[in-house]
Each structure stands twice: as structure tokens, then as C-alpha cells.
C-alpha atoms as a printed R data frame, in Angstrom:
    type eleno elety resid chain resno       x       y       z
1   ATOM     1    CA   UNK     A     1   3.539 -32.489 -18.827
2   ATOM     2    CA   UNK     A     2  -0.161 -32.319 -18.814
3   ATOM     3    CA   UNK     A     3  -2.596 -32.223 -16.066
4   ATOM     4    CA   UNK     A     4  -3.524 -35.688 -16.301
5   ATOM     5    CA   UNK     A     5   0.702 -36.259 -15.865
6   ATOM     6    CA   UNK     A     6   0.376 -34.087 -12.754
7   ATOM     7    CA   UNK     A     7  -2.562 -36.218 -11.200
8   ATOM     8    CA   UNK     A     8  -0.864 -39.194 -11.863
9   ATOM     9    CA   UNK     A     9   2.168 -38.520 -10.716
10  ATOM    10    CA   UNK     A    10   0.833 -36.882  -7.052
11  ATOM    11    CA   UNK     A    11  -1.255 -40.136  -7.175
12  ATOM    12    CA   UNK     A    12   1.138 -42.927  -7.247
13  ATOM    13    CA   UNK     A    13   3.826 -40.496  -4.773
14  ATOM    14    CA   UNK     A    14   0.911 -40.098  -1.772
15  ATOM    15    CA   UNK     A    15  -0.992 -43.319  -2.448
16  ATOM    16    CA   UNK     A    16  -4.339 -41.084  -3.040
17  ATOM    17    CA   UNK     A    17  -6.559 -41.909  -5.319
18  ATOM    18    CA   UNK     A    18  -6.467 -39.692  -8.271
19  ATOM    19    CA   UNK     A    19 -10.115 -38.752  -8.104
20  ATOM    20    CA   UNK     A    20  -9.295 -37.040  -5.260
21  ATOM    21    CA   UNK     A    21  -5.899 -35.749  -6.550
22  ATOM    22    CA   UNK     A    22  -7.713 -34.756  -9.459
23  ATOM    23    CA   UNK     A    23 -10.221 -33.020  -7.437
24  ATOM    24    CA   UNK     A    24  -7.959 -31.265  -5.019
25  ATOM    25    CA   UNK     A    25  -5.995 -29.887  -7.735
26  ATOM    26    CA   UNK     A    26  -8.847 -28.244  -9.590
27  ATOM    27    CA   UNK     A    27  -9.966 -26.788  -6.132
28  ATOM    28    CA   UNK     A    28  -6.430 -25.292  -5.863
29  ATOM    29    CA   UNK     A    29  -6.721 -23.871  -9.414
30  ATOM    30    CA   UNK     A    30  -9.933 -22.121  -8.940
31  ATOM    31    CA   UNK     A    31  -8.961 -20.791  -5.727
32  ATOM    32    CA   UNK     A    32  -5.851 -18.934  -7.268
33  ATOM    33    CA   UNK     A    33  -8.135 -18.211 -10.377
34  ATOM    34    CA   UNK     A    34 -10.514 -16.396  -7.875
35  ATOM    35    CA   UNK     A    35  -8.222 -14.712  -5.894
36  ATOM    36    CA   UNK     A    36  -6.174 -13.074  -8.889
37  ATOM    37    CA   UNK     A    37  -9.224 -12.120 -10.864
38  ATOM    38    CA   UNK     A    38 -10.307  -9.793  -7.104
39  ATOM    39    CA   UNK     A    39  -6.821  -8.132  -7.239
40  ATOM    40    CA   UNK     A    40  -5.258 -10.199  -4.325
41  ATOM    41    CA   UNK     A    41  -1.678 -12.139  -4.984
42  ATOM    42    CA   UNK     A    42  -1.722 -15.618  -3.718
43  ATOM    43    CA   UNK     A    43   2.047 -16.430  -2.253
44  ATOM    44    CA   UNK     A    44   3.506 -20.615  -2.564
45  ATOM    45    CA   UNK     A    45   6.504 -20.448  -0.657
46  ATOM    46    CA   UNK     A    46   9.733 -21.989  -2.267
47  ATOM    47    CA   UNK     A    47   7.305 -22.397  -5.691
48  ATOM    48    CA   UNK     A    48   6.146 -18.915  -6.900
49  ATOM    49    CA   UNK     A    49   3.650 -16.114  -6.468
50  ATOM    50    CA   UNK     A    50   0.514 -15.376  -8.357
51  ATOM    51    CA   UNK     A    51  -0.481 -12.107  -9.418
52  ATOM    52    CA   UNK     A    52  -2.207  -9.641 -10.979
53  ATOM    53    CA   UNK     A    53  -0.158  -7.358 -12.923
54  ATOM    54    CA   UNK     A    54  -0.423  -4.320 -14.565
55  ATOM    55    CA   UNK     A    55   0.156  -3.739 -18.326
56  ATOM    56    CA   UNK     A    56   0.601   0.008 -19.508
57  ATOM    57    CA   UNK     A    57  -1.308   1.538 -22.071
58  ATOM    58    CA   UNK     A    58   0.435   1.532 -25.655
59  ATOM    59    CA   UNK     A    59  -0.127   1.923 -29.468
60  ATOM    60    CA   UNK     A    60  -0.753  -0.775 -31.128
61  ATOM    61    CA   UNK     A    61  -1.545  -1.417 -34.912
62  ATOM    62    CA   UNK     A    62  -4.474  -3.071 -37.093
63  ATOM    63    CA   UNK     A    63  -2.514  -4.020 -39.797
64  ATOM    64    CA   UNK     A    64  -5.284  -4.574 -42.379
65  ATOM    65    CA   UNK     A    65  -6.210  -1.389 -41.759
66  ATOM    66    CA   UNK     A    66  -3.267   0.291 -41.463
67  ATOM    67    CA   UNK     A    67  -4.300   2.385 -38.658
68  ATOM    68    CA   UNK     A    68  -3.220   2.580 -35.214
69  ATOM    69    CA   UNK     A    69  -4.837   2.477 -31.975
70  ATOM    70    CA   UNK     A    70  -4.730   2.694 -28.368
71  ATOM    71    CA   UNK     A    71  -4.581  -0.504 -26.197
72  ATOM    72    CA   UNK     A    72  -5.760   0.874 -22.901
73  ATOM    73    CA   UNK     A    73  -3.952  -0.383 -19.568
74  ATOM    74    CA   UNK     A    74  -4.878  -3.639 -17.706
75  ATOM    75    CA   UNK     A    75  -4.250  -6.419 -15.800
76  ATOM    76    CA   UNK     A    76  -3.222 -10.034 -16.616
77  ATOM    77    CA   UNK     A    77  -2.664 -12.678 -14.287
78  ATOM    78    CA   UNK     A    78   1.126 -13.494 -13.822
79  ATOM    79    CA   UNK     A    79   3.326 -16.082 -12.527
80  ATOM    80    CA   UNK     A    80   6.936 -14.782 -10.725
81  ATOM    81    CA   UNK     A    81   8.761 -18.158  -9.559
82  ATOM    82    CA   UNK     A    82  10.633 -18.324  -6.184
83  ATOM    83    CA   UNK     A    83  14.255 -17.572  -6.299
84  ATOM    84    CA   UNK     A    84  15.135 -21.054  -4.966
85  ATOM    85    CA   UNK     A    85  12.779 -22.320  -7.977
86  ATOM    86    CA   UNK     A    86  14.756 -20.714 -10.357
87  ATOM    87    CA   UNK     A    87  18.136 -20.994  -9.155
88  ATOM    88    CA   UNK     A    88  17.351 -24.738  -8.961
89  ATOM    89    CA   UNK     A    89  16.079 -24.452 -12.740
90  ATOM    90    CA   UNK     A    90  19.605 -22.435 -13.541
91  ATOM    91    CA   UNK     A    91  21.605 -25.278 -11.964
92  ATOM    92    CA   UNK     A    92  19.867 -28.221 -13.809
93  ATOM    93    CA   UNK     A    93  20.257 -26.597 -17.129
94  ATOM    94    CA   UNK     A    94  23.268 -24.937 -18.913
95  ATOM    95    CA   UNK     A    95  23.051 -22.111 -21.948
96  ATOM    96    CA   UNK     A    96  22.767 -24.457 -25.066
97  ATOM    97    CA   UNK     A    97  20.813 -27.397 -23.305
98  ATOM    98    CA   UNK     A    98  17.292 -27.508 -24.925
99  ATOM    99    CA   UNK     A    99  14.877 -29.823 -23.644
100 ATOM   100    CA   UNK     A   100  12.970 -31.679 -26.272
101 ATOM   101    CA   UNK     A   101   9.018 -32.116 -25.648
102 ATOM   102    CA   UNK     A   102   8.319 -35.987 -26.397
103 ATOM   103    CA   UNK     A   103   4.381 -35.702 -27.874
104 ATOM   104    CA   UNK     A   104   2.755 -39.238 -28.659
């Protein structure tokens, strides 16, 4: 599912128009974008939290080179989902069930 899916979808569920939908959403996205990138978490109950996380430093390897070298610490945005989200993503899906992406 795509963005333009997501829009869509919110769209023709509220009854907005998806210009606004479309606008909303981007307003949403750069708000979490800015509040990760200044260190703060930004918390969706029953979805998921946004964070920044921290990523020790560890050796790492130019293989053309053959050399190693240090990758210093630093901090990536991450996503942790809500336990209800994932036990409801458990329940819907059993070990062996693969869910095939249908691309036009």
C-alpha cells in the first residue's frame, strides 16, 4: 500500500476530499519527522511510538579495501508498534502464511 492507497482510502471512509486528506497526512508526517530529528518520541496510542534510537558504535568493513573501520554511534529514527497492534497482527497471521504484494 502506497501513500496515494492511504489517501484514498481515508478519503472515501470520512467523505473528505483527498486534497485535504492528502494534505493532513503530509502535515502529520512532517510533524513526527520534526519531532524525532530534535530527540523527542512522538506516542499514537493503540498504533505505535516514534523514536529516536540509539545505535552503538561497531567495526565495520570496506571490503574493497580490505580494511576495517569504526562506525561511530548514532541515532536513527525507529518505529516500536503498540502491543494491541501487534497482537492483532499475530492473530491475523499464522507461521507459514506469507502475504503476497500484488504490483501492477
Amino acid at each position: 500500500m502506497r501513500k496515494v492507497d492511504i489517501v484514498s482510502k481515508i478519503a472515501d471512509v470520512t467523505g473528505v476530499p483527498k486534497t485535504d486528506v492528502l494534505i493532513t497526512l503530509e502535515a502529520f508526517f512532517k510533524e513526527v519527522k520534526n519531532q524525532v530529528k530534535t530527540g523527542e518520541s512522538v506516542y499514537v496510542r493503540g498504533f505505535g511510538s516514534f523514536v529516536p534510537k540509539l545505535r552503538a558504535e561497531k567495526i565495520g568493513r570496506i571490503i574493497s579495501r580490505k580494511e576495517s573501520c569504526v562506525i561511530p554511534a548514532h541515532y536513527i529514527p525507529a518505529f516500536k508498534p503498540a502491543q494491541i497492534f501487534v497482537d492483532q497482527v499475530k492473530k491475523n497471521f499464522k507461521p507459514g502464511d506469507e502475504k503476497k504484494e500484488e504490483r501492477a
